[in-house]
KEMARMAR-108083 format. One record per atom (N, C-alpha, C): x, y, z; residue in three letters. Coordinates in steps of 0.05 Angstrom, whole numbers, plus 5000, padded with zeros to 4 digits. Example, Ala and Ser with C-alpha at 12.3 -4.5 7.8 and 13.67 -1.06 7.14 Angstrom:
BEGIN
526448865156ALA 524649105156ALA 526449345156ALA 525749555142SER 527349795143SER 525850015157SER 
// end
This chain:
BEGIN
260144917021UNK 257445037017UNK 255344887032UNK 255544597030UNK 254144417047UNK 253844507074UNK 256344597091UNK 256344697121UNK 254944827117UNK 255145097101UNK 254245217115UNK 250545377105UNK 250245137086UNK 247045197087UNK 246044927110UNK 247144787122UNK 246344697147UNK 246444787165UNK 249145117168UNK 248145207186UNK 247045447188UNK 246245497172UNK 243545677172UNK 241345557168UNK 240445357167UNK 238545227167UNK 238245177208UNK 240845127220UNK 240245037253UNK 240245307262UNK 241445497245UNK 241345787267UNK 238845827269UNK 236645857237UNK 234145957234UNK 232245727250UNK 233145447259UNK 231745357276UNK 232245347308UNK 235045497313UNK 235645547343UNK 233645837346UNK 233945957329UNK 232846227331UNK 228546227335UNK 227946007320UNK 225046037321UNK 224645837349UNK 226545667362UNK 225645537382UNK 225845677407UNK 227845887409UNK 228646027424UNK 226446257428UNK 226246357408UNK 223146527411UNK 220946457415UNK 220746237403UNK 217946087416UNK 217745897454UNK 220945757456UNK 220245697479UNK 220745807504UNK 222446087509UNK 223146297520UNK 220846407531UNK 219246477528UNK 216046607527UNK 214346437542UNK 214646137533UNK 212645907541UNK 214345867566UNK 216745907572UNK 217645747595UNK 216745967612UNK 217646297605UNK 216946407628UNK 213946427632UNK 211446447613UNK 209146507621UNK 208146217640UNK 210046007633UNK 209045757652UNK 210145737681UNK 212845947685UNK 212745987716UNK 210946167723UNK 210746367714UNK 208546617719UNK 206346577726UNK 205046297711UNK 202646167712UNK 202746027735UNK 204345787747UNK 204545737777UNK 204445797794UNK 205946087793UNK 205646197814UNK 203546437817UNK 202246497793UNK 198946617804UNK 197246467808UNK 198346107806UNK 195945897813UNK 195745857840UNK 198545967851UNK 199345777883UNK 198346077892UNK 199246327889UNK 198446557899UNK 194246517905UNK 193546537889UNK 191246477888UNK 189846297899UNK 191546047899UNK 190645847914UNK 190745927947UNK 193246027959UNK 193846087987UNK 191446257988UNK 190746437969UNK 188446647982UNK 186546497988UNK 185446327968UNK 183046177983UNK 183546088004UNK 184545948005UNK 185545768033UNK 185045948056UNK 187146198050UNK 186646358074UNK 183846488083UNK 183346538064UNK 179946658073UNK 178546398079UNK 179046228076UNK 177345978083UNK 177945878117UNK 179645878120UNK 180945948146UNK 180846108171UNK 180946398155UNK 179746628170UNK 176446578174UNK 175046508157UNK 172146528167UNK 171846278182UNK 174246058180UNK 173645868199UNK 174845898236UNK 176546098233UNK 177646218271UNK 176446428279UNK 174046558261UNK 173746818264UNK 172546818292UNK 171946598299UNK 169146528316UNK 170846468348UNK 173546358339UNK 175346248361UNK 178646408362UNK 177046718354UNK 178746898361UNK 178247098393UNK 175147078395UNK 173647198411UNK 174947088437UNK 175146868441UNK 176846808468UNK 179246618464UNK 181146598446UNK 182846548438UNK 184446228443UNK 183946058444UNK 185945738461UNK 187545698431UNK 190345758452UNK 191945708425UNK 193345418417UNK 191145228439UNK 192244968424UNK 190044878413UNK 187844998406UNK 186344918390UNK 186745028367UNK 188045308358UNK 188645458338UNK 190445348331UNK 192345248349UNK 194745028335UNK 193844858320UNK 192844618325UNK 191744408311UNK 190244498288UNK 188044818289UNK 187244688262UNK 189444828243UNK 191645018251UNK 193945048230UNK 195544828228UNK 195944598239UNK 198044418244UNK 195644228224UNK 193344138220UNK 192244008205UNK 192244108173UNK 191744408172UNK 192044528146UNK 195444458131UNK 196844438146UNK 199644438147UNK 200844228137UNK 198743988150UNK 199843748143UNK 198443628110UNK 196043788115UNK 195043678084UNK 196743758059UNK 196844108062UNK 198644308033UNK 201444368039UNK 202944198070UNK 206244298068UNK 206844628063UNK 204244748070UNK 204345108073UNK 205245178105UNK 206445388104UNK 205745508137UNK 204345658138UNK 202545578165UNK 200745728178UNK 201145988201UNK 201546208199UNK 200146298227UNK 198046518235UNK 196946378252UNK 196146578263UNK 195446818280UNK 194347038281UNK 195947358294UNK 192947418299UNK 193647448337UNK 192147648346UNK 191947988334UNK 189548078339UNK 189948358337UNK 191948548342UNK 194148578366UNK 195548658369UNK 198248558356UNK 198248348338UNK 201048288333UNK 201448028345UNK 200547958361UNK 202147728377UNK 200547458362UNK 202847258352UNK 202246988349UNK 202146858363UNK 199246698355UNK 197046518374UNK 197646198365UNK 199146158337UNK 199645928329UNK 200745938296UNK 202745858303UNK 205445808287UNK 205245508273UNK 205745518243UNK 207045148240UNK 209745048240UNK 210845378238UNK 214145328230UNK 214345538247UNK 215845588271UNK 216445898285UNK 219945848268UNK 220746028266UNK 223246158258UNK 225345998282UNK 223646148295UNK 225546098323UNK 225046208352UNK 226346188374UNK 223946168392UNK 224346508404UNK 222746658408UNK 222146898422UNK 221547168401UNK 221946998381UNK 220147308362UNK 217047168359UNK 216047188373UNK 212147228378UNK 210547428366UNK 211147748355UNK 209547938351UNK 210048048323UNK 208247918303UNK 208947968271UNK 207748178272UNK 206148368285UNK 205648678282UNK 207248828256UNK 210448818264UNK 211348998243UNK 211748898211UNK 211448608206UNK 211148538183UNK 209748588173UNK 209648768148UNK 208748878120UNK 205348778115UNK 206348448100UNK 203448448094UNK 202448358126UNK 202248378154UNK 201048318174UNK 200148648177UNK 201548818173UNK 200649098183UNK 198049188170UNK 199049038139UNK 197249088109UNK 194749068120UNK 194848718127UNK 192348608148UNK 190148678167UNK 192148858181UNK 190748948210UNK 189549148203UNK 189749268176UNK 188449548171UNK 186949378147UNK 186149198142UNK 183549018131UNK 184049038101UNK 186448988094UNK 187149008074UNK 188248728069UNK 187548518039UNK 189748238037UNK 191948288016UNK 194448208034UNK 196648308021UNK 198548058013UNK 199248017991UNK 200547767981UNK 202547907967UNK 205447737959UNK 207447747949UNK 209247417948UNK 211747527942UNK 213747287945UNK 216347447946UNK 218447257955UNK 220647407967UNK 222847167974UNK 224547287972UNK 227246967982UNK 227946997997UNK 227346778021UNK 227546728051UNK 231146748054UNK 232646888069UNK 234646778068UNK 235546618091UNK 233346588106UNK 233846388127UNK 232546118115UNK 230646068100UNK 230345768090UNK 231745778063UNK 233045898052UNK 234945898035UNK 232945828007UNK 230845918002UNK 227945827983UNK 226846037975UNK 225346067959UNK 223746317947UNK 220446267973UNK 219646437973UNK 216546437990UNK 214546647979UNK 211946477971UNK 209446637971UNK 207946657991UNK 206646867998UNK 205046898028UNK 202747028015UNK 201147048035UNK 198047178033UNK 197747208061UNK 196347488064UNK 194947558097UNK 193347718098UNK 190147578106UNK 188647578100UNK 186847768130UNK 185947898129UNK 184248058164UNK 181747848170UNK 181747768193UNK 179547638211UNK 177247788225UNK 176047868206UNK 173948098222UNK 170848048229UNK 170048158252UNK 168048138263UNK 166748368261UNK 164948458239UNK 163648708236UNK 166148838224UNK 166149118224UNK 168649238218UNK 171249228240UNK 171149068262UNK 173549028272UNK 175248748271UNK 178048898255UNK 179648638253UNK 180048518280UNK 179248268282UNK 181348108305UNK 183048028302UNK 184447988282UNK 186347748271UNK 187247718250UNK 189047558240UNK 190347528217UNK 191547268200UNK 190347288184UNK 191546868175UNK 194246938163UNK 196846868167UNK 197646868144UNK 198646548133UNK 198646538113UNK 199746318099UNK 202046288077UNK 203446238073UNK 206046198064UNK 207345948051UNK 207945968029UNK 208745688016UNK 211045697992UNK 213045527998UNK 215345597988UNK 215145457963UNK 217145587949UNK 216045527913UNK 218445457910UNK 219945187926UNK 221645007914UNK 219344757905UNK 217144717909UNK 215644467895UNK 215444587864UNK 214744907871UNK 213544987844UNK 216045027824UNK 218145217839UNK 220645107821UNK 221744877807UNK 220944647817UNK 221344447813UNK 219944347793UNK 217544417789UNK 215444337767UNK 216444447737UNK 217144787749UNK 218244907727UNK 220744807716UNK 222744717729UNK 224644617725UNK 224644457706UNK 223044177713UNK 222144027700UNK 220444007670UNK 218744307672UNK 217844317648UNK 219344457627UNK 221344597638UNK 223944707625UNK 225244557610UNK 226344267626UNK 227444067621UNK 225943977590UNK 223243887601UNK 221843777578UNK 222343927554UNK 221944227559UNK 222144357538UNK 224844447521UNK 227344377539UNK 229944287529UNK 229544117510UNK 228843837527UNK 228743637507UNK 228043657479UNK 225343827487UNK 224243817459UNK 225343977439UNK 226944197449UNK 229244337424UNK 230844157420UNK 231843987438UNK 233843897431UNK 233343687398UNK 231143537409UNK 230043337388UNK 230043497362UNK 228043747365UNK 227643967342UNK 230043957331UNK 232044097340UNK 234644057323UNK 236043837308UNK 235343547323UNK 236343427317UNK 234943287285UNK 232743397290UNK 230443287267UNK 231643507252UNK 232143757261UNK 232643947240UNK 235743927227UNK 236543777230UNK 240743687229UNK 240043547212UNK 237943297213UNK 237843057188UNK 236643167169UNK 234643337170UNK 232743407151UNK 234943677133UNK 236943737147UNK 237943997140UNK 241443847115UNK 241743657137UNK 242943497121UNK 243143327098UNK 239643207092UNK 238943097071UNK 237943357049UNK 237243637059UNK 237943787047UNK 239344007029UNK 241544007045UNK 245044077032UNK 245443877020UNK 246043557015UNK 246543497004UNK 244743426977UNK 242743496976UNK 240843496956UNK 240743696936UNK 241043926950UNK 242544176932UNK 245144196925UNK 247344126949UNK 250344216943UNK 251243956935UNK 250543666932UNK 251443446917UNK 251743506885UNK 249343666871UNK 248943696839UNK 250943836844UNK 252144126862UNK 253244256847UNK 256444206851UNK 256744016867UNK 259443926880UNK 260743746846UNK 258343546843UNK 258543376811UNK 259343606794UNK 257543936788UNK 258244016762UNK 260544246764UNK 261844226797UNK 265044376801UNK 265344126780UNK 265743926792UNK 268243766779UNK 267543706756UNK 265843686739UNK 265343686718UNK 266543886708UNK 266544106713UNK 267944376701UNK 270044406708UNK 271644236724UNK 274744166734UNK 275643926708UNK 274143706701UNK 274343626693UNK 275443736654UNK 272943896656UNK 273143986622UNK 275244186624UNK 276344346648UNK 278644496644UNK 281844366637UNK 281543946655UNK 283643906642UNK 283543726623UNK 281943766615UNK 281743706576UNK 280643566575UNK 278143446592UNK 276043196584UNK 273043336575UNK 273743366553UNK 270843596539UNK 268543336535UNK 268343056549UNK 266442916543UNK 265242986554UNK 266043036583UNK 264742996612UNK 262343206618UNK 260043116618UNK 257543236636UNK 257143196660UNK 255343416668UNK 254643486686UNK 251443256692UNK 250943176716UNK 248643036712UNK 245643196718UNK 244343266699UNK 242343436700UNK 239143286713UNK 239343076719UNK 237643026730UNK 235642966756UNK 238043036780UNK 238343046813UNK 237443296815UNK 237243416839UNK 237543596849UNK 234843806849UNK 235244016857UNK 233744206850UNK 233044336822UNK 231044356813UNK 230244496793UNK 231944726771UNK 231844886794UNK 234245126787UNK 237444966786UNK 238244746796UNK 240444636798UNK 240644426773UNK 238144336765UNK 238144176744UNK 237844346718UNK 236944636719UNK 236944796697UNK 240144926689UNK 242044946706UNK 244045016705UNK 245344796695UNK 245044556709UNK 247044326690UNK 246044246664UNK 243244266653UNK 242444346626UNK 244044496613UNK 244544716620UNK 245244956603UNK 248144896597UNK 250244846631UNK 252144746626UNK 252944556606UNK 252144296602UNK 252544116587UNK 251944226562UNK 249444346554UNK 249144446526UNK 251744706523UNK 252544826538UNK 256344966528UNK 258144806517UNK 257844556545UNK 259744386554UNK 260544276513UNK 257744186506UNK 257644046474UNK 258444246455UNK 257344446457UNK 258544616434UNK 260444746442UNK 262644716459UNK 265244806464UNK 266744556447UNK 266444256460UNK 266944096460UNK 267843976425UNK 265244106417UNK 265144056376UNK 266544296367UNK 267044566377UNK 268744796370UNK 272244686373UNK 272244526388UNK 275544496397UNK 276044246377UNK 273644106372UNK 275243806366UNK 274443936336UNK 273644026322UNK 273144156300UNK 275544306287UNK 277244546313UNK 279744656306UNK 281144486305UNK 281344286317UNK 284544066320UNK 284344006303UNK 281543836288UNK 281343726267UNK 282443826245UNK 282344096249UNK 282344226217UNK 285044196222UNK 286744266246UNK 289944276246UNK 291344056232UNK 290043856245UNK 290743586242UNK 290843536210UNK 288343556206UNK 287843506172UNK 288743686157UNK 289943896151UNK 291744116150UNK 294044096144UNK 295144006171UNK 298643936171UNK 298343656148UNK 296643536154UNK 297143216145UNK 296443236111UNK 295243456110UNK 295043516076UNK 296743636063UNK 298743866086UNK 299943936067UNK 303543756060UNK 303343516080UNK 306143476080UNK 306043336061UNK 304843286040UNK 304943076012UNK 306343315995UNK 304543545985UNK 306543795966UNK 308843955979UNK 308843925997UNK 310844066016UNK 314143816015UNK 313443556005UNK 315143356006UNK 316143305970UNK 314143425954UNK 314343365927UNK 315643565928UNK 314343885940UNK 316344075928UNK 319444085936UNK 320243985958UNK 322743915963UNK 324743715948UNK 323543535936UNK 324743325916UNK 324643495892UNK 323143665886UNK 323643775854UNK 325644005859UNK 326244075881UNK 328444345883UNK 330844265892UNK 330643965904UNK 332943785902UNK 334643665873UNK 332943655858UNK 332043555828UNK 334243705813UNK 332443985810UNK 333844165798UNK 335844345810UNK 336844245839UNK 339644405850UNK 341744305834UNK 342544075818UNK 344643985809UNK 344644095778UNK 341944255772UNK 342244285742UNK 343144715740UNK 343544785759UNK 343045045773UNK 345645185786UNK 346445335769UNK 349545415781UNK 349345715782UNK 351345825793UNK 351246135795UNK 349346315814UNK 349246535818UNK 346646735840UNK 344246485842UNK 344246465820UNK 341346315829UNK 340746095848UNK 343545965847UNK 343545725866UNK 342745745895UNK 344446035896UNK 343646095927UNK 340346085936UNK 338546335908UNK 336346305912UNK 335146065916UNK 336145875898UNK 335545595903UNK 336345495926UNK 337645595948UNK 338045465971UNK 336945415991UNK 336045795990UNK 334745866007UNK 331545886009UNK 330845795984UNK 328845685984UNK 328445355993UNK 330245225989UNK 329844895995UNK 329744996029UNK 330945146045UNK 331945266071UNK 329245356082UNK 327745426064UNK 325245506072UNK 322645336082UNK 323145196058UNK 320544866054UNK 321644656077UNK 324444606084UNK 324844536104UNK 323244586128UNK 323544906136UNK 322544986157UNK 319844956150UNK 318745006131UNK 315445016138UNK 314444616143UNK 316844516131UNK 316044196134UNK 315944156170UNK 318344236176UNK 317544286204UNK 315844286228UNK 315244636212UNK 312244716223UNK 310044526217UNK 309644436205UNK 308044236192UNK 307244016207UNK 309843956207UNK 310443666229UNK 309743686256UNK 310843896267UNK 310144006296UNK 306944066298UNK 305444266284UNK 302944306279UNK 301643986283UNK 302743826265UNK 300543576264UNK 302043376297UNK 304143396305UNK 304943356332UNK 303243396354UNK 303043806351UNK 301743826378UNK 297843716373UNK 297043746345UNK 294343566352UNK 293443376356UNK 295743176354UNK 295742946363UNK 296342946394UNK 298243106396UNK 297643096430UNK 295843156450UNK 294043436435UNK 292443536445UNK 289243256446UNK 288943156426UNK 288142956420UNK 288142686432UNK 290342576428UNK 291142266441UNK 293242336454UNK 293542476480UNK 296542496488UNK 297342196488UNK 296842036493UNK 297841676489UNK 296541476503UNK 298241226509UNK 296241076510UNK 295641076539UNK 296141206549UNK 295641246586UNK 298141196605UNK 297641346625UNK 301041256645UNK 300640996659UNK 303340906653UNK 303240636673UNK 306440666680UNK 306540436700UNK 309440476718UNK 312540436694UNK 313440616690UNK 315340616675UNK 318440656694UNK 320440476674UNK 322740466684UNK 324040756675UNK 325640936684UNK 326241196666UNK 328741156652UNK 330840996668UNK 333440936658UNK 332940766627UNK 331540596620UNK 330740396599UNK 330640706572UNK 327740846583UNK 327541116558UNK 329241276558UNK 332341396573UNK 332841516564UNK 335641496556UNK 336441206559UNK 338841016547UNK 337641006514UNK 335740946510UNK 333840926477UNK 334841276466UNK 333541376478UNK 334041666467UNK 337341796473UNK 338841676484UNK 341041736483UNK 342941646463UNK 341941356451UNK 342641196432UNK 342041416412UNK 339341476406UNK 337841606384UNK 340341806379UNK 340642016399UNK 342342296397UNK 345142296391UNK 346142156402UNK 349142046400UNK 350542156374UNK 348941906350UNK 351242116327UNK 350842336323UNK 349042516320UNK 348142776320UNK 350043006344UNK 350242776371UNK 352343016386UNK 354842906375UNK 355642776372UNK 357942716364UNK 358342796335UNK 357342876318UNK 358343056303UNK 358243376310UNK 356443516341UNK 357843666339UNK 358543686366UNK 361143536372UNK 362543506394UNK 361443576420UNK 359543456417UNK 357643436448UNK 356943156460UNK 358843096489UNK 357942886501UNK 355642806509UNK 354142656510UNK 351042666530UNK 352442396554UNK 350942616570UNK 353242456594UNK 350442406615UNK 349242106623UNK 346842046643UNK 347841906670UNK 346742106692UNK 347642056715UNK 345142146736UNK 345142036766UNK 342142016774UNK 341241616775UNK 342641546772UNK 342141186779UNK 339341226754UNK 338340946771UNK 335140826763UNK 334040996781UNK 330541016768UNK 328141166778UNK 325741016760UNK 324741106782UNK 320541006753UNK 320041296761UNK 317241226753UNK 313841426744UNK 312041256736UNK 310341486739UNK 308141336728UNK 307341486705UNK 307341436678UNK 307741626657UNK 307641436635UNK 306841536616UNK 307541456574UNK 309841496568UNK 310541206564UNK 313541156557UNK 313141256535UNK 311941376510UNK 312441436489UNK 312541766492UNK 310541926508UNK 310242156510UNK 314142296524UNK 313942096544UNK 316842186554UNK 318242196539UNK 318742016516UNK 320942036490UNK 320542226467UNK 318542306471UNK 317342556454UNK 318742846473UNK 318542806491UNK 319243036516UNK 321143076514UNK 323742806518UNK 326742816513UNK 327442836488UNK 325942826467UNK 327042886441UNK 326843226428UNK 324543256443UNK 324943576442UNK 327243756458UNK 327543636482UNK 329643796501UNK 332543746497UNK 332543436480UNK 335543346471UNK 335643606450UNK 334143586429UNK 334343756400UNK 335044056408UNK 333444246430UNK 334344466437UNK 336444446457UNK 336944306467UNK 340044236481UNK 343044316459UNK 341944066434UNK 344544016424UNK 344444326406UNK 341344496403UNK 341444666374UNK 344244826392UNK 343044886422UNK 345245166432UNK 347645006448UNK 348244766454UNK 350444696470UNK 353344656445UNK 355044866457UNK 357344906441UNK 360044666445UNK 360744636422UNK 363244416418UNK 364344406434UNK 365144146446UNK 366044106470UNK 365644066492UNK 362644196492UNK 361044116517UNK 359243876527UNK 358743836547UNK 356743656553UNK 354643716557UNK 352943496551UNK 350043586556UNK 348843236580UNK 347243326600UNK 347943126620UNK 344543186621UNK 344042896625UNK 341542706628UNK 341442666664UNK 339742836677UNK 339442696709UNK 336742686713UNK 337042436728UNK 334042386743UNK 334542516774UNK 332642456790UNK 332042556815UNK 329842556825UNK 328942636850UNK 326142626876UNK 326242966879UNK 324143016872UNK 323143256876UNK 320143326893UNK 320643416916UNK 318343506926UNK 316943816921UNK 314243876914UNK 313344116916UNK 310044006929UNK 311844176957UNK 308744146969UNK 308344026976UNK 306143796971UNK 305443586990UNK 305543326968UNK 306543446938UNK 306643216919UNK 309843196920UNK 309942966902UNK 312742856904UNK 312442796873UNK 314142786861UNK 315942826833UNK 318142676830UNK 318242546802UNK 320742426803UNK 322042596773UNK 324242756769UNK 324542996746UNK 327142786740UNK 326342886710UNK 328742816691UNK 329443086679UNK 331643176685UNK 333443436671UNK 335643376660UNK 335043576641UNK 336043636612UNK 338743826609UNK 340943826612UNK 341644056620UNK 344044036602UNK 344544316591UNK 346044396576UNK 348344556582UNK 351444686571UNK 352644866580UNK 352645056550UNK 350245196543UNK 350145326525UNK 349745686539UNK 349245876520UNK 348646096533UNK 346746146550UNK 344645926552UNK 343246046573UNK 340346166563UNK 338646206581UNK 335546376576UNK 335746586591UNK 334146826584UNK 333347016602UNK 330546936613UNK 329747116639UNK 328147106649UNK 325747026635UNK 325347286614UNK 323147336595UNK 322347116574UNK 325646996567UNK 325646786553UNK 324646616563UNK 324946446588UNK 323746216604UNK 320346276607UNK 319546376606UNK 317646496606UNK 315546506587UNK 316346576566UNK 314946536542UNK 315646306526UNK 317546156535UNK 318645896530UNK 316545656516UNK 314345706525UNK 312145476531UNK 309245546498UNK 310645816499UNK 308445966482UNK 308545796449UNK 306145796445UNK 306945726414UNK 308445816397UNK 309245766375UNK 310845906357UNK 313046136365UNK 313446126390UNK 315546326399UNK 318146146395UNK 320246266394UNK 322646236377UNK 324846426392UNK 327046356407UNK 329646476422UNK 330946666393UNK 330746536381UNK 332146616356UNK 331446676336UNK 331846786317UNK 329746946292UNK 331146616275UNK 332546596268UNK 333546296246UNK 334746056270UNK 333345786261UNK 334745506281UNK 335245416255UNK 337745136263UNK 338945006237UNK 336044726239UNK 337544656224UNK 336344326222UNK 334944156245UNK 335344246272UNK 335044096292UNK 331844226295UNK 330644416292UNK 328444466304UNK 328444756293UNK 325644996301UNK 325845176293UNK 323145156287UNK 321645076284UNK 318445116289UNK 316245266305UNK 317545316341UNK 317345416358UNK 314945236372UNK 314045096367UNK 312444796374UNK 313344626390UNK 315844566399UNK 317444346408UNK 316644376432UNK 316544546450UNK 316344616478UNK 313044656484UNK 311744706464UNK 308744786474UNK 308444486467UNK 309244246463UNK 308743956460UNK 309343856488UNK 311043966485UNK 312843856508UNK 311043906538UNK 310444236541UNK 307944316568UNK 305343986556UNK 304944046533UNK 301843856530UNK 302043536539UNK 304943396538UNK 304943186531UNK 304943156564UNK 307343306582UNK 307543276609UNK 304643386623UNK 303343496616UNK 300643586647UNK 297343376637UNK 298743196606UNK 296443016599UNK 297142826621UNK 299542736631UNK 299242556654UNK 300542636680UNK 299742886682UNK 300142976706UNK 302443046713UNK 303943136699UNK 306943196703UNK 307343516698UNK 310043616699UNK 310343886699UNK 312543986675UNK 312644176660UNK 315044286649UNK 315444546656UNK 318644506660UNK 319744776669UNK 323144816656UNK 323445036658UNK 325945056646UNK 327345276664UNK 329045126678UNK 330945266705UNK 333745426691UNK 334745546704UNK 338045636702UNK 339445526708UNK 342145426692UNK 344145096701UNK 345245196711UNK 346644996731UNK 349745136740UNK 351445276717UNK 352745496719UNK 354645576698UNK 353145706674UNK 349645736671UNK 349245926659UNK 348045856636UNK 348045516645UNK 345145406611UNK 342945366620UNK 340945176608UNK 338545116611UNK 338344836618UNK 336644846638UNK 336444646659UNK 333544616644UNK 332444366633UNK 330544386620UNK 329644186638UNK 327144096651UNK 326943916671UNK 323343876668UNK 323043576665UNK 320743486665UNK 318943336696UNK 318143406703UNK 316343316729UNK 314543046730UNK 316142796746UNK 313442576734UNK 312342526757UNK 309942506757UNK 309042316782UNK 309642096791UNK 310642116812UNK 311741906830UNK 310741636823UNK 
// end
């Protein structure tokens, strides 16, 4: 945005210099040369009334000299023309044997007592030329003819020069107009560059962060007002809902723990149909203990995802969590088999064990007896970032498309009933929260052979 209100700021000042000095340059050649035009006229009539007298018997080396003196003062050419055409005295002849300017224009203009001026490009002096020719008359008969002539490479030259100047001075203009256009954009598009990222910021979950309302433009400082006053009452709406989640789950797992001990209590005093009811109720409070647990999980994540990433060994966390799982697969005949060497990240050793404890638990709910379930690290590039993934991978039935997909969603569930291992539908929407609090990714691929490749993304 900065570019390009700088460059409309240099177009609207190429555009007003250009109209303004376009005009001035040409009315200042135009002006030279009705000064030099004007000027030759005098000259020439000053001239003519000075030979009028030494036309009558003509010595053309006296007519020489006084054109050869005029000549030498203004660097003009002189000549001058008997009545009939024939030149009496030249300062510059062309060349030698054309003597009779009769048929030239303004000389004819002349002889019929008329002063005729113009300009025209010599192509023999390779120069532009103004002339004037002026009639030498005695009563009403012309004798003669001045003409005078002066080439407008001095005057080009002037123009040139004041062209130049007046280059310069766009040039400077712009350049005054580049700093001034510069300390401009950034005066406006600095506030709003701060309240992108401020609003980049609160999208990935830093609801402290303001906008700084006190820089900038008016209208730029009334926007980050307004912003920040959302920014707070979004900020107390979200930490308000977690709260209540938080305090919620954490209230109800005290009766939710009593009522399980009293239906434990009385399962041994309880025989016949009823027991079942009695089962399937203890089957129930289980699951909602669950939910419970997961509920007060994900607000703590959403909350404190942890204590910040720092360089972690990966092999160290998931030898711990392999320990953890072990008797659990091994009672139901599932190897966990870790391969992939050593790797780091930069990541929460505790969040990652939260990650692997969810993807072990839905590993072992669907990986069938007998099978393995295999722990790999690896280097993953996407893009221009680099990744170091730990996958989860199972030989169970597998996800559908739709399933992977909504995988991430809250309370969604592959299955209408899970046993003991999980069944909340929470595990995985922890799992997205805990990996993108430090910058990491969750995804859940198709394994070789048709399971779930459950795979976490860490920063390198």
């Amino acid at each position: 945005m900065g570019l390009r209100l700088l460059g409309a700021i240099l177009a609207i000042t190429l555009f007003v210099l250009v109209a303004l000095e376009v005009p001035l340059a040409v009315n200042y050649r135009d002006r030279q040369l009705a000064e030099l035009k004007n000027g030759l006229e005098r000259d020439a009539f000053v001239l003519s009334s000075y030979v009028q007298s030494k036309l009558e018997n003509p010595d053309t080396n006296e007519l020489s000299t006084i054109a050869f003196n005029y000549s030498r003062e203004t660097e003009g050419r002189v000549v001058i023309i008997a009545a009939n055409g024939d030149v009496l005295a030249d300062t510059d002849p062309l060349r030698d044997g054309i003597r009779n300017f009769a048929t030239r224009p303004e000389v004819a203009a002349a002889l019929e007592q008329k002063v005729a001026s113009g300009s025209r490009y010599s192509q023999s002096l390779k120069t532009g030329l103004v002339y004037v020719a002026v009639p030498v008359s005695q009563g009403n008969e012309v004798v003669g003819v001045v003409r005078l002539s002066y080439s407008t490479s001095q005057v080009d030259a002037r123009v040139h020069q004041y062209w130049a100047l007046l280059a310069l001075a766009g040039v400077f203009t712009l350049l005054v107009a580049s700093v001034i256009g510069v300390l401009l954009a950034r005066w406006v598009t600095r506030p709003l560059g701060d309240l992108a990222d401020v609003a980049r910021d609160i999208g990935d979950g830093e609801l402290d962060a303001r906008a700084d309302a006190k820089h900038g433009p008016p209208e730029v400082r009334a926007l980050a007002s307004s912003f920040n006053s959302t920014a707070g009452r979004l900020e107390k709406l979200l930490v308000a809902q977690e709260q209540f989640v938080a305090d919620a789950s954490h209230q109800l797992r005290t009766p939710l723990t009593a009522l399980r001990l009293r239906l434990e209590m009385i399962e041994a005093e309880i025989d016949g149909p009823a027991l079942d009811d009695l089962e399937a109720a203890h089957s129930e409070v289980l699951r909602m203990s669950r939910l419970v647990d997961g509920l007060l999980a994900l607000a703590r994540a959403e909350r404190a995802p942890g204590a910040g990433p720092t360089r972690i060994e990966l092999s160290e966390v998931i030898a711990e969590r392999r320990t953890t799982w072990e008797p659990i697969a091994h009672e139901r005949a599932v190897e966990i088999l870790l391969t992939g060497g050593s790797a780091t990240a930069t990541f929460d050793a505790d969040s990652l064990s939260q990650i692997l404890d969810n993807y072990i638990a839905n590993a072992l709910e669907l990986a069938p007896a007998g099978s393995t379930l295999t722990i790999r690290t690896g280097v993953e590039t996407h893009g221009s970032e680099t990744f170091t993934a730990v996958h989860v991978i199972d030989q169970g039935p597998g996800m559908t498309d739709e399933q992977r997909q909504h995988a991430f969603d809250r309370f969604w569930r592959a299955e209408a009933t899970r046993s003991e291992l999980g069944g909340s539908g929470l595990g995985l929407a922890i799992v997205q929260k805990l990996a993108e609090a430090d910058g990491g990714r969750a995804e859940l691929r198709v394994a070789p052979g048709g399971g779930v490749d459950a795979v976490v993304l860490l920063p390198g």
